[in-house]
DSSP file (Angstrom, degrees, kcal/mol; ACC not computed):
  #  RESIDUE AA STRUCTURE BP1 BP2  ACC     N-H-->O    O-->H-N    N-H-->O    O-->H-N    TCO  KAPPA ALPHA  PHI   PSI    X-CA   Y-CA   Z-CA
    1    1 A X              0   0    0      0, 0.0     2,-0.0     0, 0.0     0, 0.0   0.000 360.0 360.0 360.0 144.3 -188.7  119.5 -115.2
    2    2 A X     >  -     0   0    0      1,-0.0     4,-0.6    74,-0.0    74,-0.0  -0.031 360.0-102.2 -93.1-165.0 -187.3  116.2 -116.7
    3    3 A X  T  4 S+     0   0    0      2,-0.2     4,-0.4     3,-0.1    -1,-0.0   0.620 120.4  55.7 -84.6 -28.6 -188.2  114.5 -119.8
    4    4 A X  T  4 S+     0   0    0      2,-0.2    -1,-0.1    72,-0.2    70,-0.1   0.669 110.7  47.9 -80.2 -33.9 -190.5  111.8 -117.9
    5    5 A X  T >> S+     0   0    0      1,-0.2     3,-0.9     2,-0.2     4,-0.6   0.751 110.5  48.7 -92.3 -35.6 -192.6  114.7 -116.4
    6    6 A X  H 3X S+     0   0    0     -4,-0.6     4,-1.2     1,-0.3    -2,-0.2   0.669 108.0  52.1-102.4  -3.4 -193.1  116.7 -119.5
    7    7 A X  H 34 S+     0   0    0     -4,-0.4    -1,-0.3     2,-0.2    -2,-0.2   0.328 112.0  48.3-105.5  15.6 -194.2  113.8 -121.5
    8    8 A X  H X4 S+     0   0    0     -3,-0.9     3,-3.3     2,-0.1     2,-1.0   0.643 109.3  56.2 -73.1 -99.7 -197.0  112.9 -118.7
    9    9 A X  H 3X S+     0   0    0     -4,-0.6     4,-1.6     1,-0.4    -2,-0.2  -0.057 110.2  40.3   4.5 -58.7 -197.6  116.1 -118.9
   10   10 A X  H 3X S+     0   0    0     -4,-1.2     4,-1.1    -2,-1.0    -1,-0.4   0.789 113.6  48.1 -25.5 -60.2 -198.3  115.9 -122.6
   11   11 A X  H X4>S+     0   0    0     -3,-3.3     3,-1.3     2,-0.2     5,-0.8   0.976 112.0  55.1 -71.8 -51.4 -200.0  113.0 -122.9
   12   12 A X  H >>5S+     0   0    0      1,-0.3     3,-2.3     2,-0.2     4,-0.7   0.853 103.9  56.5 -28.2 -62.0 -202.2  114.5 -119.7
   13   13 A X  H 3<5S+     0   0    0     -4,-1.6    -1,-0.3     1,-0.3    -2,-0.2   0.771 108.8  42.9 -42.5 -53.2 -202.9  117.6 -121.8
   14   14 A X  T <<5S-     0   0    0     -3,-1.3    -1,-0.3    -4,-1.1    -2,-0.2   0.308 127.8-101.5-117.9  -3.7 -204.4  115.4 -124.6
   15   15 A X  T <45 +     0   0    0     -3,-2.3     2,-0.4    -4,-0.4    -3,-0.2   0.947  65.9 152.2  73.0  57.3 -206.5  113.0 -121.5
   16   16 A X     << -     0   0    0     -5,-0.8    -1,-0.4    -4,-0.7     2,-0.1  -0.974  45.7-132.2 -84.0 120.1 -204.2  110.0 -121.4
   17   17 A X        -     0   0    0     -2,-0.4     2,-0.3    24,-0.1    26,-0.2  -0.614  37.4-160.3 -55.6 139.2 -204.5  108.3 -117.6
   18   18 A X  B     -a   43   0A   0     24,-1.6    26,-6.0    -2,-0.1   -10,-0.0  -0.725  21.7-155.2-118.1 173.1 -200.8  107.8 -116.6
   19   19 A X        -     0   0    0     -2,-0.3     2,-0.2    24,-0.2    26,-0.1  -0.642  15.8-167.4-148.7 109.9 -199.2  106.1 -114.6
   20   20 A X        -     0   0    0      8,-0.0    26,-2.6    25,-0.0     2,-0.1  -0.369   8.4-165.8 -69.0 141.5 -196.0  106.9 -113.3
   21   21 A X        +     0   0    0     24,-0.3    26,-0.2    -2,-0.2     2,-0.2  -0.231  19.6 141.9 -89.1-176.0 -192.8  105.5 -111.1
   22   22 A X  B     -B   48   0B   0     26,-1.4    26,-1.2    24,-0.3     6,-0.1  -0.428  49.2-113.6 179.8 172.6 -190.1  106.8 -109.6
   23   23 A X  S    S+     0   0    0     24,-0.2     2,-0.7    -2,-0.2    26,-0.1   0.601  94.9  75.0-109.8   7.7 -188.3  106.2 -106.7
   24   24 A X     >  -     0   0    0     24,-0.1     4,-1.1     1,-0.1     5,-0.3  -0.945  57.8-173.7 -86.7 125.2 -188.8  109.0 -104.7
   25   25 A X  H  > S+     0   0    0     -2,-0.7     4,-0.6     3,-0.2    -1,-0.1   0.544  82.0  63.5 -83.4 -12.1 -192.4  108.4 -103.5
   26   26 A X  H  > S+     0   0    0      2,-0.2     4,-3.7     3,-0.1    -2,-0.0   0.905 117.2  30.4 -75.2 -83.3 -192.5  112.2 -101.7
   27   27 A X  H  > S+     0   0    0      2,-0.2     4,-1.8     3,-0.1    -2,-0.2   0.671 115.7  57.1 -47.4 -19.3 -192.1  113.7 -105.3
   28   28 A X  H  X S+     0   0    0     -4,-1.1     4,-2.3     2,-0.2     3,-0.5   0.933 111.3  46.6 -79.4 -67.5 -193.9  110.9 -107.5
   29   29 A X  H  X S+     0   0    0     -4,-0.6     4,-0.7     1,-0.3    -2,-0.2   0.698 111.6  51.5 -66.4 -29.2 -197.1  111.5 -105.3
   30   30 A X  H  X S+     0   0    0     -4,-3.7     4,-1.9     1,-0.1     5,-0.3   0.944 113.6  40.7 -61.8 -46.3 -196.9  115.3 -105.6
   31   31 A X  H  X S+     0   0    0     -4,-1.8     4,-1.7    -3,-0.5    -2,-0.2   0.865 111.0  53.6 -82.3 -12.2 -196.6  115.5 -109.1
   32   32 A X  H >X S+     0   0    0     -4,-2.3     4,-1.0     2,-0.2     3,-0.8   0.861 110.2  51.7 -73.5 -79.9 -199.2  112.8 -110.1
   33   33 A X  H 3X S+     0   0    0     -4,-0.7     4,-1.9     1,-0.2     5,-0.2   0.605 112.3  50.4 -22.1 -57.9 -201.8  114.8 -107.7
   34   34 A X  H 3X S+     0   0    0     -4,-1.9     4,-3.1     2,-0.2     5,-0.5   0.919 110.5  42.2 -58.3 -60.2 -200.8  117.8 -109.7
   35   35 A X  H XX S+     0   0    0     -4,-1.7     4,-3.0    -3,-0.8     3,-0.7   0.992 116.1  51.5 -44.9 -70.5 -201.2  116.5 -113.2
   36   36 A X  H 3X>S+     0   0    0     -4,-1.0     4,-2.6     1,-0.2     5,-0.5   0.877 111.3  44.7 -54.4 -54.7 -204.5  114.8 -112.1
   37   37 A X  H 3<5S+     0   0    0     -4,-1.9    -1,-0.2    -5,-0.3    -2,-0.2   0.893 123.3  41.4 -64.7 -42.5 -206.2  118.3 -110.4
   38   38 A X  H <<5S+     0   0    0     -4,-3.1    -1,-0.2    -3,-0.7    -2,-0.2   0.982 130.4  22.2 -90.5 -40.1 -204.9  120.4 -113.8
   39   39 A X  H  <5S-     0   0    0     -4,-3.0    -2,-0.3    -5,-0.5    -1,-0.2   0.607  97.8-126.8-104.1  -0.2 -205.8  117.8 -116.8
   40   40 A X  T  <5 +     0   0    0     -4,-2.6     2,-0.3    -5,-0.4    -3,-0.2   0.985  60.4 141.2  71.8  57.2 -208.7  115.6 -114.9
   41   41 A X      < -     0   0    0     -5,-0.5    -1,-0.4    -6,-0.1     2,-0.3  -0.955  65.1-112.1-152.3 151.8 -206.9  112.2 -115.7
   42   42 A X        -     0   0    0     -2,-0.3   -24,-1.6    -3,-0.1     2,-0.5  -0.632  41.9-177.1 -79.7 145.6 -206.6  109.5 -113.7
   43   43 A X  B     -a   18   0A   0     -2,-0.3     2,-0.9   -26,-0.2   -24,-0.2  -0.971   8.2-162.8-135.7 116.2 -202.3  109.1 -112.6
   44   44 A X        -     0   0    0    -26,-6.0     2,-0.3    -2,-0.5    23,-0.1  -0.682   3.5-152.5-120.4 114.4 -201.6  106.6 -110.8
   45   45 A X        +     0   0    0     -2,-0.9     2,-0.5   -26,-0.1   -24,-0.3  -0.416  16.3 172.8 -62.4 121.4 -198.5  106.8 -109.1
   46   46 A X        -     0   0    0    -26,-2.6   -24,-0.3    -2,-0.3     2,-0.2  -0.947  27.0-135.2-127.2 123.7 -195.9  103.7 -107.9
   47   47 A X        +     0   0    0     -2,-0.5   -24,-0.2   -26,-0.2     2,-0.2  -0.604  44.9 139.8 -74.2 163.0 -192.6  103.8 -106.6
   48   48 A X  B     -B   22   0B   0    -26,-1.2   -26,-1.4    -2,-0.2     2,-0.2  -0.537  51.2-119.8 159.5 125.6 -190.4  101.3 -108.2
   49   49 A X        -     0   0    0     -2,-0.2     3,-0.3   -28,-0.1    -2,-0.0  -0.389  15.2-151.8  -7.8 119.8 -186.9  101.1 -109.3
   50   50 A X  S    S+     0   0    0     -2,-0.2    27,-0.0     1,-0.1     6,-0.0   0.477  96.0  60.6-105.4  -4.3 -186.9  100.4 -113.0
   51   51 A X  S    S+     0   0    0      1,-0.0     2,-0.4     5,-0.0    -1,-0.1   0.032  92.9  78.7-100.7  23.9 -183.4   98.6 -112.4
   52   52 A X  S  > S-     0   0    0     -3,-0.3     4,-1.2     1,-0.1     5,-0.2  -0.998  70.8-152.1-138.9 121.8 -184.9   96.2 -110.1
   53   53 A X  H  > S+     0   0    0     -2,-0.4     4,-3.5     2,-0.2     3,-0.5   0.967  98.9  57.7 -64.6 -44.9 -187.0   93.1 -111.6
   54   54 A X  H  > S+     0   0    0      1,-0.2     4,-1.3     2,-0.2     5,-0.3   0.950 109.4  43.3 -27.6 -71.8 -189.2   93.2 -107.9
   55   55 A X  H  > S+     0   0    0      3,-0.2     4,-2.7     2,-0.2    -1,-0.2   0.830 112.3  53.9 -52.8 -26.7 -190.2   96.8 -108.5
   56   56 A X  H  X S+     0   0    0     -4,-1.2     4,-1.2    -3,-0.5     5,-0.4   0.961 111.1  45.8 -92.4 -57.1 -191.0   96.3 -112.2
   57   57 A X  H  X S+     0   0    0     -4,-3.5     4,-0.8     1,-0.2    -1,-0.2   0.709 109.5  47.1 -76.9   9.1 -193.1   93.7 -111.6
   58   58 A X  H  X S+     0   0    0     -4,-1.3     4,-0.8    -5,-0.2    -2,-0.3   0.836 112.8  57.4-105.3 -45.1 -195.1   94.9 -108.9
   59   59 A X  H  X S+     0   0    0     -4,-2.7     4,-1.3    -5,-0.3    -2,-0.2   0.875 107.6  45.4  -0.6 -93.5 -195.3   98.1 -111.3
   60   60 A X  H  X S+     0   0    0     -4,-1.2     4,-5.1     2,-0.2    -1,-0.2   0.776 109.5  64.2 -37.7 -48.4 -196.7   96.1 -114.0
   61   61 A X  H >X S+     0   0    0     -4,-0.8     3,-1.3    -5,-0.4     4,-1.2   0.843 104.4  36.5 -33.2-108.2 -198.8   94.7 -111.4
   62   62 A X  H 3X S+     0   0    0     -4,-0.8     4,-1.9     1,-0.3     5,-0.4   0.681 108.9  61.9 -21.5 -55.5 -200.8   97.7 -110.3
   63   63 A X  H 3X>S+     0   0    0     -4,-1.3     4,-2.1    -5,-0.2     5,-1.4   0.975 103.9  48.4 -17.3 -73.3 -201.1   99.0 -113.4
   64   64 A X  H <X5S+     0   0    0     -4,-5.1     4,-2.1    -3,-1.3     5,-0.4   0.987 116.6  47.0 -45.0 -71.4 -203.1   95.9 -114.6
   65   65 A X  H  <5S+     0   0    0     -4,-1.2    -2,-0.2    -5,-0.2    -3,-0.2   0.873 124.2  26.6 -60.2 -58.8 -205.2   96.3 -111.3
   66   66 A X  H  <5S+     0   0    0     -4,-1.9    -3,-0.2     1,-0.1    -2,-0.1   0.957 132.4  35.1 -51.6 -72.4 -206.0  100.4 -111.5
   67   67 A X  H  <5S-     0   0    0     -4,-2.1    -3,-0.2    -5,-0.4    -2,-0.2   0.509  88.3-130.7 -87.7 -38.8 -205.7  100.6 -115.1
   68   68 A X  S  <<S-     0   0    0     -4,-2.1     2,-0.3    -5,-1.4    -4,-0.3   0.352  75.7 -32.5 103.2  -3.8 -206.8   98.1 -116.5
   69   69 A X        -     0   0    0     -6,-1.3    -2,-0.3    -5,-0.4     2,-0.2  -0.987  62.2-100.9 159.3 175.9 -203.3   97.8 -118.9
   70   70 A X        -     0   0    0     -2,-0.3     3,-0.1    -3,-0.1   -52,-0.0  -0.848  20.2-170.0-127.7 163.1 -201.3   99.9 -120.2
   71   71 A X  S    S+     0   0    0      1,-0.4     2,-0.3    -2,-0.2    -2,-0.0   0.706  82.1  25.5-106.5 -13.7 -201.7  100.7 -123.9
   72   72 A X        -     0   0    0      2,-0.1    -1,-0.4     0, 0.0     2,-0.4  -0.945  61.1-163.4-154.5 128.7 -197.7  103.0 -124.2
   73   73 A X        -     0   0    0     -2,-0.3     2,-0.4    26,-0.1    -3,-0.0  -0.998   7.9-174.6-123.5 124.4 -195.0  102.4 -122.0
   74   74 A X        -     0   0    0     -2,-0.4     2,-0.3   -70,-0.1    -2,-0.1  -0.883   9.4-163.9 -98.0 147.0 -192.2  105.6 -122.1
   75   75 A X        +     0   0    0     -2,-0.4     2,-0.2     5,-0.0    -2,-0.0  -0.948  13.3 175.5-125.1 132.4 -189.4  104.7 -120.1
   76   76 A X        +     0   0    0     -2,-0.3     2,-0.6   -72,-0.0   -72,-0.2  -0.611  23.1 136.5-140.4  75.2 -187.1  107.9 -119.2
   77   77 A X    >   -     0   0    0      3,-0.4     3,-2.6    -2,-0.2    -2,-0.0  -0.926  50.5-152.3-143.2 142.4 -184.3  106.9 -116.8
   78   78 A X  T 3  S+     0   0    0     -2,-0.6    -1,-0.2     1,-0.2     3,-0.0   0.852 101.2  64.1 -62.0 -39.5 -180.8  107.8 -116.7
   79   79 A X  T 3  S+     0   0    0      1,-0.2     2,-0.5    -3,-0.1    -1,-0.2   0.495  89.0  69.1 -84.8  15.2 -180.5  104.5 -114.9
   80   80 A X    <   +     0   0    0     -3,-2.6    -3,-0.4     1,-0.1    -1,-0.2  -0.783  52.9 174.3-134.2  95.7 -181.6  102.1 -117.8
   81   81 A X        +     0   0    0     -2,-0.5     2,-0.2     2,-0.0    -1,-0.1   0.182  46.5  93.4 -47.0   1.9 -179.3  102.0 -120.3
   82   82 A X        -     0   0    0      7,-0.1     2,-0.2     1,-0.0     6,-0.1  -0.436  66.9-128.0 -97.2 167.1 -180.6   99.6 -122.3
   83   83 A X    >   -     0   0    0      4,-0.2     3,-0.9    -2,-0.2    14,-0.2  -0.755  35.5 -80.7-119.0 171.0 -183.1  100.3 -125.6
   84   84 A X  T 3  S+     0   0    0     -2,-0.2     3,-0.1     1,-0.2    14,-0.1  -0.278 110.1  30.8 -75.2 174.2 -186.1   99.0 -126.4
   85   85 A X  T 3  S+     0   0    0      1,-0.2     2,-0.4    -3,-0.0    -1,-0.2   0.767 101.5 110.6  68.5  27.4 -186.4   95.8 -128.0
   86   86 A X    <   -     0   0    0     -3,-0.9    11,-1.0    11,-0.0     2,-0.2  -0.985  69.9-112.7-129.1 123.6 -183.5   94.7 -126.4
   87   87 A X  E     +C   96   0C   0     -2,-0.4     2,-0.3     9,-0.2    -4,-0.2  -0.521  37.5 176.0 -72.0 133.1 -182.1   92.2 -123.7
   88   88 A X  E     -C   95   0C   0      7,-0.9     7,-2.6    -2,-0.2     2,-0.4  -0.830  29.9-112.1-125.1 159.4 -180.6   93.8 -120.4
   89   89 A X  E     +C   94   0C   0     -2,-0.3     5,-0.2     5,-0.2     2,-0.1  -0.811  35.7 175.6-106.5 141.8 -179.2   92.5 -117.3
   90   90 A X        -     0   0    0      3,-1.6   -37,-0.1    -2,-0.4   -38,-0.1  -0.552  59.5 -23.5-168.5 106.0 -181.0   93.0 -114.0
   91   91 A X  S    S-     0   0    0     -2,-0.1     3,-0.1   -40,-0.1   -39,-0.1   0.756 128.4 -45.6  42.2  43.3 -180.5   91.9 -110.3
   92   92 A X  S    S+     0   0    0      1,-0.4     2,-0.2     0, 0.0    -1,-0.1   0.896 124.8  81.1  81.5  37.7 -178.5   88.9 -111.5
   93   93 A X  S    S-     0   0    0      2,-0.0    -3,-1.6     0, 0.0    -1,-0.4  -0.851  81.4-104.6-149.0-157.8 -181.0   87.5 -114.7
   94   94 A X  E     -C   89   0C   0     -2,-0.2     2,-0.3    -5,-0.2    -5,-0.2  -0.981  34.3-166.9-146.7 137.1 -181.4   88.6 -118.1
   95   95 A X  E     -C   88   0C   0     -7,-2.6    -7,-0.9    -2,-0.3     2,-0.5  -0.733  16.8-132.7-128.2 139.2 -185.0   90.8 -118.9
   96   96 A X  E     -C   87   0C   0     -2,-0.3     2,-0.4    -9,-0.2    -9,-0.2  -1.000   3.9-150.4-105.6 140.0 -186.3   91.6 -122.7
   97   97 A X        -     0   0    0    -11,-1.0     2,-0.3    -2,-0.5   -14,-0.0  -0.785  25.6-172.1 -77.7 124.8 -187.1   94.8 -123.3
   98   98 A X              0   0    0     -2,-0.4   -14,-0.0   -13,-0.2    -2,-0.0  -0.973 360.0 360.0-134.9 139.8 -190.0   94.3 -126.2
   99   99 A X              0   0    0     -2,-0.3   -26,-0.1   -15,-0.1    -1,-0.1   0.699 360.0 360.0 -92.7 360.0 -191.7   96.9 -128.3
């Protein structure tokens, strides 16, 4: 289990609704079904690239529509090097990361 899994997982415990990414869609949609059936929170799952501005904003998107928001964003991926509160480069612009 990764770091992103065990802090839905957490947050689940304590009846946070998540919503989760990843870019396998096989695995994101099994383990959000799992989380929701054991902690009885809503998870709503998206594939998306976090190193693609397209995916992140159709992310954000869906969030806003299911969710309503989000109120905490964790970001856990080996492929965004950047930290929060910080500017990164991504598919040929420049993103801020804000906390």
């Amino acid at each position: 289990m990764g770091i992103g899994l065990a802090v839905a997982q957490a947050l689940a415990q304590e009846g946070v609704h998540l919503a989760l990414c990843a870019r396998n869609e096989e695995r994101l949609a099994e383990k959000a079904g799992e989380i929701a059936n054991k902690y009885g929170v809503r998870v709503l799952g998206v594939r998306a690239d976090v190193t693609k501005a397209n995916d992140i904003s159709r992310l954000v998107g869906e969030v806003e529509r299911e969710l309503g928001g989000a109120d905490v964003v964790f970001l856990c991926s080996p492929r965004a090097s950047y930290c929060v509160g910080s500017t990164y480069y991504v598919d040929g612009g420049w993103l801020n990361v804000v906390a």
